[in-house]
Residue frames as qw, qx, qy, qz and C-alpha x, y, z in Angstrom:
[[0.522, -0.098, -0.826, -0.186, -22.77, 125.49, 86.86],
 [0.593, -0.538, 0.282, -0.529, -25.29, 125.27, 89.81],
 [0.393, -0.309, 0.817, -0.289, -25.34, 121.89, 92.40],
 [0.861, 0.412, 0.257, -0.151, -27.23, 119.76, 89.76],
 [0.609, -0.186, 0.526, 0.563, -24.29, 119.60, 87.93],
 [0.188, 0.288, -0.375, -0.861, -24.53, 120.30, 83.79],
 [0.596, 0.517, 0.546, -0.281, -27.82, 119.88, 82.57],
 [0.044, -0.245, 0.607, 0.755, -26.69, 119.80, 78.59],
 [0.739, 0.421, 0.492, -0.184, -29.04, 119.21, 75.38],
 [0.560, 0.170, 0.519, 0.624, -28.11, 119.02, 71.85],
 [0.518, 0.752, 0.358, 0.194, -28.88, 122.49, 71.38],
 [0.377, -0.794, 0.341, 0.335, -25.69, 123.39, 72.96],
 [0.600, -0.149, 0.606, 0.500, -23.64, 121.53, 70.38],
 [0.411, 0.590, 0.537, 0.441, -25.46, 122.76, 67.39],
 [0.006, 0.997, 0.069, -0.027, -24.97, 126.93, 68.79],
 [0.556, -0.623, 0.364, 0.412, -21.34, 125.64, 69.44],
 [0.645, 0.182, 0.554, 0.493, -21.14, 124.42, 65.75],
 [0.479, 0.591, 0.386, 0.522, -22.35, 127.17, 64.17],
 [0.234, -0.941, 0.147, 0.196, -20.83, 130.30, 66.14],
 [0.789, -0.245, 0.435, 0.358, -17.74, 128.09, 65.28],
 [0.495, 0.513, 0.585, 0.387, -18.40, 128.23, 61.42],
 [0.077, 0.972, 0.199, 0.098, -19.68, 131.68, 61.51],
 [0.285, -0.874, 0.341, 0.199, -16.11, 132.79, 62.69],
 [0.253, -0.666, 0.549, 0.437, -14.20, 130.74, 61.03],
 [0.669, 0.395, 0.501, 0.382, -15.60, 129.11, 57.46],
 [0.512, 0.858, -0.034, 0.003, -15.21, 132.70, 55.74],
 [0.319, -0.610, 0.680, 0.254, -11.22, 132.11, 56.65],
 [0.348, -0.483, 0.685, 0.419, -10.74, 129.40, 55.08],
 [0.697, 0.548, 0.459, 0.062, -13.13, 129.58, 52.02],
 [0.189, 0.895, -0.364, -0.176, -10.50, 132.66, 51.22],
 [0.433, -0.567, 0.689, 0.130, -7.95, 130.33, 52.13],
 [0.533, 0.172, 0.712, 0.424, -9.10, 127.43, 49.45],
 [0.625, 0.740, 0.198, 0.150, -9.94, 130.00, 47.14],
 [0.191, 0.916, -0.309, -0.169, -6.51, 130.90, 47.10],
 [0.674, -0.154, 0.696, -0.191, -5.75, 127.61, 46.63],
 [0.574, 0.432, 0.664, -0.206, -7.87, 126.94, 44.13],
 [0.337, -0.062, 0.275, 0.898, -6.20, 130.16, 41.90],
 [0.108, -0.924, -0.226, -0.289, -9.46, 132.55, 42.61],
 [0.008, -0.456, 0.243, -0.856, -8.44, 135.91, 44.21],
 [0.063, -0.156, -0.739, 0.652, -9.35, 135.47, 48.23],
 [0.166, 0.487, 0.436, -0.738, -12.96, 136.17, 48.69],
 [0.328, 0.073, -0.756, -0.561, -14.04, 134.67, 44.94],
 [0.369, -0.361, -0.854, 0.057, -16.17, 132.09, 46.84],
 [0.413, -0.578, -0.143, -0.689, -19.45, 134.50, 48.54],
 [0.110, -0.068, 0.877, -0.463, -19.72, 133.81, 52.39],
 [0.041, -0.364, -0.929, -0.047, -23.07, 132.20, 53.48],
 [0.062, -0.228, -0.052, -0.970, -25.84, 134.31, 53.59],
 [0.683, -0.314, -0.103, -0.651, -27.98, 132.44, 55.90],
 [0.018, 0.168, -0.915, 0.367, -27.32, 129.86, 58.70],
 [0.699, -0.327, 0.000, -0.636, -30.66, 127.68, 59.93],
 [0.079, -0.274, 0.914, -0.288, -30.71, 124.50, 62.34],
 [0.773, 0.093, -0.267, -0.568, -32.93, 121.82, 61.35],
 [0.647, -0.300, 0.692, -0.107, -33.56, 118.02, 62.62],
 [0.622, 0.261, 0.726, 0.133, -34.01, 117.20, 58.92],
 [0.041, 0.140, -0.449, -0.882, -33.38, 119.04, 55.21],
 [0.359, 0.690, 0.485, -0.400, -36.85, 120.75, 54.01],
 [0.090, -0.121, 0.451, 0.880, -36.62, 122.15, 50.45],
 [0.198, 0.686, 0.690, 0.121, -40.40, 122.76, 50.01],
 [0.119, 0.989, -0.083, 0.024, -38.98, 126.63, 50.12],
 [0.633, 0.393, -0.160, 0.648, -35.97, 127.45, 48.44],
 [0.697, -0.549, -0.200, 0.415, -33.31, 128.41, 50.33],
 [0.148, 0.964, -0.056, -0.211, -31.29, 131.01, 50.16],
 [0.928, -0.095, -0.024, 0.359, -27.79, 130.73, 48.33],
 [0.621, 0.116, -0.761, 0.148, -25.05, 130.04, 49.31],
 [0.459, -0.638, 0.146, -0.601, -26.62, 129.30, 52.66],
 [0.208, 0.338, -0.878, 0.269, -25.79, 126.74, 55.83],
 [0.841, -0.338, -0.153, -0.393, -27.81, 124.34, 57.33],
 [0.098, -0.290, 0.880, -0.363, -26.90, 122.28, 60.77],
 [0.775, -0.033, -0.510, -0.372, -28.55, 119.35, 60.60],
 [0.161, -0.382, 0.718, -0.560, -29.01, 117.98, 63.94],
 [0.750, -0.203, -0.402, -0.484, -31.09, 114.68, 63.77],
 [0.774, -0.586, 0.087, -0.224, -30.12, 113.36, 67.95],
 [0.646, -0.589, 0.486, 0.006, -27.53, 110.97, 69.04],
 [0.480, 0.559, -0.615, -0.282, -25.04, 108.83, 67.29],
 [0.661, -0.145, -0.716, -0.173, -25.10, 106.62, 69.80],
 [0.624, -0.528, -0.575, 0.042, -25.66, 105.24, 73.43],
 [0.215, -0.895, 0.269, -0.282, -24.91, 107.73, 76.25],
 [0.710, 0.224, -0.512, 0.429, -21.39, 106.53, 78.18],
 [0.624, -0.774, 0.033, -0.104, -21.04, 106.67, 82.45],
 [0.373, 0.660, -0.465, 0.458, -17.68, 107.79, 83.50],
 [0.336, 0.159, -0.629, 0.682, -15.64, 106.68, 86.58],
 [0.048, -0.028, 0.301, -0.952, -16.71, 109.86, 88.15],
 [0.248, 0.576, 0.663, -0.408, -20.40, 109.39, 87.70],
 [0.248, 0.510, -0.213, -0.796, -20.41, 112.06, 84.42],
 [0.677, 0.144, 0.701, 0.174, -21.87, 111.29, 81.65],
 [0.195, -0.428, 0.524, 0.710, -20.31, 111.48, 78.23],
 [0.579, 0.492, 0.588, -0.277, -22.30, 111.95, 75.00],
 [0.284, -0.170, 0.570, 0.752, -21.71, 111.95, 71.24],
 [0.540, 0.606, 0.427, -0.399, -24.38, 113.30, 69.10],
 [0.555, 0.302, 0.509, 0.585, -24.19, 113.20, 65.21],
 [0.158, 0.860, 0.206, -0.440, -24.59, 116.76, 63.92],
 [0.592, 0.555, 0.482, 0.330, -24.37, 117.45, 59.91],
 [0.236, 0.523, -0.132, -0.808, -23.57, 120.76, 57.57],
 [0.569, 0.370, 0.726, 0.114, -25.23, 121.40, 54.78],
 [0.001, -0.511, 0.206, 0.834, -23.94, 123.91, 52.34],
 [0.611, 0.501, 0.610, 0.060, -26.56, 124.96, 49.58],
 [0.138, -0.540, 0.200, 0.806, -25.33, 126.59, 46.66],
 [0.498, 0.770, 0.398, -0.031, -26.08, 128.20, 43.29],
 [0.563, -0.261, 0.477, 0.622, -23.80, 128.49, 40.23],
 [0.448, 0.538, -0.229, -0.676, -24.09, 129.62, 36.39],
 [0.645, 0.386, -0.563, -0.345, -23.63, 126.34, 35.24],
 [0.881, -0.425, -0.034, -0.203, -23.46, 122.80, 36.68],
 [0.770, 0.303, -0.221, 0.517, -19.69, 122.48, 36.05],
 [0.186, -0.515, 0.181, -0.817, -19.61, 125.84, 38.10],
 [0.618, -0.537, 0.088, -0.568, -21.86, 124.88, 40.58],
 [0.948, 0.012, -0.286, 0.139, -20.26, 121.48, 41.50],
 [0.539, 0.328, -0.342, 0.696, -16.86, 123.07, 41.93],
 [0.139, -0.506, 0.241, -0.816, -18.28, 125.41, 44.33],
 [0.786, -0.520, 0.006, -0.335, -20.21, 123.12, 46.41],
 [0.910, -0.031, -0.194, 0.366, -16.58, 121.11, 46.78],
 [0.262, 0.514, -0.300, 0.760, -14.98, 124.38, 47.79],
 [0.504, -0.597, 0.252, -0.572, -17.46, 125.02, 50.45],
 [0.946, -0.146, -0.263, 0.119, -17.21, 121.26, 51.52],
 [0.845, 0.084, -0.321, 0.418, -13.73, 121.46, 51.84],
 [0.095, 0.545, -0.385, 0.739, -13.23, 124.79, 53.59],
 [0.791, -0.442, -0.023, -0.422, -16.13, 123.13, 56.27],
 [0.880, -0.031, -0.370, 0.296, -13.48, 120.21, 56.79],
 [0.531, 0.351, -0.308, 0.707, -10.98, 122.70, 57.25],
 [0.270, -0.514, 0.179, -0.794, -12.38, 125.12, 59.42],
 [0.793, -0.471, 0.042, -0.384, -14.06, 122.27, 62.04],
 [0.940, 0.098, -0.202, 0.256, -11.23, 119.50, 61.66],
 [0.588, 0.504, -0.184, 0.605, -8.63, 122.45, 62.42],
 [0.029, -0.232, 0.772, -0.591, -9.95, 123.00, 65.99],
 [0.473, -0.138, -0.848, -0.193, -12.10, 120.22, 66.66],
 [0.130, -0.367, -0.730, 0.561, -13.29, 121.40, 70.07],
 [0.018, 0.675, 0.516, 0.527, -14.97, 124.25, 68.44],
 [0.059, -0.561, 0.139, -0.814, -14.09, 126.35, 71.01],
 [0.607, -0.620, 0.185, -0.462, -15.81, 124.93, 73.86],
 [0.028, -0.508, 0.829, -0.231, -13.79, 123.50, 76.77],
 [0.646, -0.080, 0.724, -0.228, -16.52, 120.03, 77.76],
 [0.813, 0.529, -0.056, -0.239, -16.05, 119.20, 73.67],
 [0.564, -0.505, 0.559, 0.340, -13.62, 116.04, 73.34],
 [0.268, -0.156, 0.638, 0.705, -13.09, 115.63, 70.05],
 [0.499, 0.613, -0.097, -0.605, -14.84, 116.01, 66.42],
 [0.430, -0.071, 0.831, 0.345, -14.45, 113.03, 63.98],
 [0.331, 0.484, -0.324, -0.743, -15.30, 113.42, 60.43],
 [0.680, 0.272, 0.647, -0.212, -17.69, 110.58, 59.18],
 [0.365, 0.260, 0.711, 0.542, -17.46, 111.18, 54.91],
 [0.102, 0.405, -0.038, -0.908, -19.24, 113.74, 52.60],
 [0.467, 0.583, 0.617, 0.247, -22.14, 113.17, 49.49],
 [0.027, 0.269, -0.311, -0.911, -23.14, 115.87, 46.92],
 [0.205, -0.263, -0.795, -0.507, -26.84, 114.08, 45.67],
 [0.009, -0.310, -0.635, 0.708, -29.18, 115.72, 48.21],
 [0.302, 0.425, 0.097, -0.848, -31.03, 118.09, 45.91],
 [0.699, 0.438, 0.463, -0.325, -33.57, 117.12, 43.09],
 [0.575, 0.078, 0.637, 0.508, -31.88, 115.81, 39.85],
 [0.232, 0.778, 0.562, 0.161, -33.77, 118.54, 38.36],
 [0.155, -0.980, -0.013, 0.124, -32.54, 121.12, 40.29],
 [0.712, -0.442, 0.247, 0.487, -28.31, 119.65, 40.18],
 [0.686, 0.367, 0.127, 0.615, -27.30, 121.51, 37.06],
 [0.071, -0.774, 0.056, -0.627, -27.43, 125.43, 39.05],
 [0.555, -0.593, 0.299, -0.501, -28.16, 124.26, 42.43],
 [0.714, 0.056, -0.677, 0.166, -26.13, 121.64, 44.20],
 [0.641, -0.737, 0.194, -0.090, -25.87, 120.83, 48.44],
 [0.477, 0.403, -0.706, 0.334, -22.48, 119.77, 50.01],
 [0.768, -0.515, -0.149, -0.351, -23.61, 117.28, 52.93],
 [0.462, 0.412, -0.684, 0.386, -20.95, 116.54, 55.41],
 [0.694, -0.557, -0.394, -0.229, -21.19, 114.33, 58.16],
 [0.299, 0.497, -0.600, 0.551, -19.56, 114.62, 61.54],
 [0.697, -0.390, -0.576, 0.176, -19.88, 113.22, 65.44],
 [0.109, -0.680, 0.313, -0.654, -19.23, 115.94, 67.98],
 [0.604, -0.044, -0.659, 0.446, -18.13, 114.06, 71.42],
 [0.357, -0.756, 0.087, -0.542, -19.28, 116.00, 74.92],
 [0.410, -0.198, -0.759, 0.466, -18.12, 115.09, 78.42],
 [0.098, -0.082, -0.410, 0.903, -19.45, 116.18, 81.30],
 [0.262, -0.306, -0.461, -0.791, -23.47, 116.13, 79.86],
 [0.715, -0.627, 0.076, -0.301, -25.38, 115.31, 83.31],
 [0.134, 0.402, -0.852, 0.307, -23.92, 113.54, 86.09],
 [0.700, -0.223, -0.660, -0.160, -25.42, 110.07, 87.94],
 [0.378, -0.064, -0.604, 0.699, -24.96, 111.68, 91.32],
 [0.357, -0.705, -0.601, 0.123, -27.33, 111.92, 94.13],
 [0.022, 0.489, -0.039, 0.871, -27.36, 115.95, 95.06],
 [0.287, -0.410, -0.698, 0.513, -27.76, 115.80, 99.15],
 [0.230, -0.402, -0.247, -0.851, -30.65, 118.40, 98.67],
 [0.338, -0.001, 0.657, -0.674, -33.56, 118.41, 101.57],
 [0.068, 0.216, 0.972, 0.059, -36.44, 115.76, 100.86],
 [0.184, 0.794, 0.534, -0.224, -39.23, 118.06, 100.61],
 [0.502, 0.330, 0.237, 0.764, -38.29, 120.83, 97.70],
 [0.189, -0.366, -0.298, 0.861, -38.90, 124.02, 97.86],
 [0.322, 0.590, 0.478, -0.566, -42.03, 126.00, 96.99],
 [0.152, 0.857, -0.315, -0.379, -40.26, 128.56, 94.89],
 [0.924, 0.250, 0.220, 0.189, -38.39, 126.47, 91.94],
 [0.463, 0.711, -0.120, 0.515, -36.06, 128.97, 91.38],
 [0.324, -0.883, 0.311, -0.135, -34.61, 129.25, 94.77],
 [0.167, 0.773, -0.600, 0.118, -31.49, 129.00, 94.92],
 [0.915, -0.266, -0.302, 0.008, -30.13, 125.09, 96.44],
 [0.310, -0.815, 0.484, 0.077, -27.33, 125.19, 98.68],
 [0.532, 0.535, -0.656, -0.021, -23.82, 123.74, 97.43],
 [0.909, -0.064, 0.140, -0.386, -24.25, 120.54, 98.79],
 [0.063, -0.447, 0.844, 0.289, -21.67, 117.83, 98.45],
 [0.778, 0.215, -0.373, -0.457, -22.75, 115.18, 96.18],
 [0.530, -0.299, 0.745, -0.273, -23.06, 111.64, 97.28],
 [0.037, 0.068, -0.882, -0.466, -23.17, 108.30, 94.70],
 [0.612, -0.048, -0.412, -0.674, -26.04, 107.22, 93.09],
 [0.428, -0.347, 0.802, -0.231, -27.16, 104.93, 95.61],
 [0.961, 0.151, 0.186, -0.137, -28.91, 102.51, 93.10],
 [0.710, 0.551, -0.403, 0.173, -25.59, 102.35, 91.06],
 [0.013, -0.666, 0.628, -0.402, -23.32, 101.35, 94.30],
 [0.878, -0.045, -0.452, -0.149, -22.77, 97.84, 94.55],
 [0.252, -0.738, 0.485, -0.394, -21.39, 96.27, 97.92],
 [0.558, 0.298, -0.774, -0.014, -19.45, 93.01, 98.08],
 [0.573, -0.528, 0.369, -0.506, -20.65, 91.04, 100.98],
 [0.517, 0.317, -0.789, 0.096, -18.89, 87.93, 102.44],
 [0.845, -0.414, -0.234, -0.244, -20.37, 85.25, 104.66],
 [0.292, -0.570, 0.704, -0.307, -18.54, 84.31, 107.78],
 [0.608, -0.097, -0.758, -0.216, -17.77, 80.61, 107.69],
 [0.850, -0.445, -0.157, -0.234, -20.08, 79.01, 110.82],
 [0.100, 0.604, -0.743, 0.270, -16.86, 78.50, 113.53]]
C-alpha cells in the first residue's frame, strides 16, 4: 500500500469473487452431486467465467458458464472512526446452463445455485483479508426467455460483499506543489485529519 492509503474499485471485489469460485465451486458441485446420488463430478464444471454490469443474451453463452454481475454499490459509502472508509457493493452470479430436458435442466441450475451458496457462504471473506463479511440476499431461476426455459435455464443469486479499508478521509502531509514526474515515488509521510472533517468546540469566556 503506498502513502495514499488503498485506492480500491469494484473491480477488486469482482477478481476476488471469481478467483474464489474458480477454486472452489468445482468442490462443492462434486460435493452436492454426491448429495444429490450422482457419482462426484456428474454436474460439468463451468466452462467460461465473464464479468458484466448487466446480463446480455443477444449471443448465446456458453454452457454451463458463470457470469459476475457487478451492477455498483448496494449502498451509501460508511466513514470509520479512523478516517477509513468502508464499502458494500452488491455483486451477483449467474450460472447459465443447458440440459436434455426442462425437468433436467431445472435440477441442474438448482445444483449449481446451491453449490454457489456453498462455496461463497463457507468462507465469506473469499480469501481476501480487507473483506468483512458476505451476506446472501435470495436466489430467482426466470432470467432467460420463456422460450428458451425448457433446455436452457440461469440460476441468479444475489449477494452484498462488505470491504473495509476502501480509501481513507485523511490529509497525506505531501509538499504543496506535486511533483513533475507522477510516478515518483512520495515519501511516507504521517497522515494528518481531514481538516474540513475536524470540528473544534469553542467556549466563550464569561465577561469578568
Amino acid at each position: 500500500m503506498s502513502v495514499l492509503g488503498p485506492i480500491m474499485d469494484a473491480s477488486l471485489p469482482e477478481q476476488s469473487l471469481v478467483n474464489h469460485l474458480k477454486d472452489y465451486l468445482p468442490i462443492f458441485l462434486a460435493a452436492v452431486d454426491e448429495e444429490r446420488g450422482f457419482t462426484p463430478g456428474f454436474t460439468s464444471p463451468p466452462k467460461a467465467w465473464e464479468i458484466v454490469s448487466q446480463l446480455d443474451f443477444s449471443s448465446e453463452p456458453q454452457y454451463p458458464s458463470i457470469f459476475i454481475v457487478s451492477p455498483g454499490a448496494a449502498e451509501p459509502p460508511k466513514r470509520e472512526g479512523n478516517g477509513t472508509i468502508r464499502m458494500t457493493w452488491e455483486m451477483n452470479v449467474a450460472a447459465t446452463v443447458q440440459g436434455p430436458d426442462q425437468a433436467a435442466t431445472e435440477k441442474l441450475a438448482k445444483r449449481y445455485a446451491a453449490a454457489i451458496l456453498g462455496a461463497i457462504m463457507a468462507k465469506r471473506s473469499l480469501g481476501d483479508p480487507n473483506v468483512r463479511g458476505t451476506d446472501y440476499m435470495g436466489d430467482s431461476y426466470d432470467d432467460l426467455p420463456m422460450g428458451e426455459k425448457r433446455t436452457k435455464q440461469i440460476a441468479f443469486l444475489r449477494f452484498q460483499i462488505e470491504y473495509d479499508h476502501v480509501a481513507r478521509s485523511l490529509m497525506v502531509n505531501i509538499p504543496n506543489d506535486p511533483p513533475d514526474d507522477p510516478t515518483t515515488p512520495l515519501p511516507d509521510y504521517p497522515t494528518l485529519p481531514d481538516i474540513d472533517h475536524v470540528f473544534v468546540d469553542v467556549v466563550e469566556k464569561e465577561d469578568q
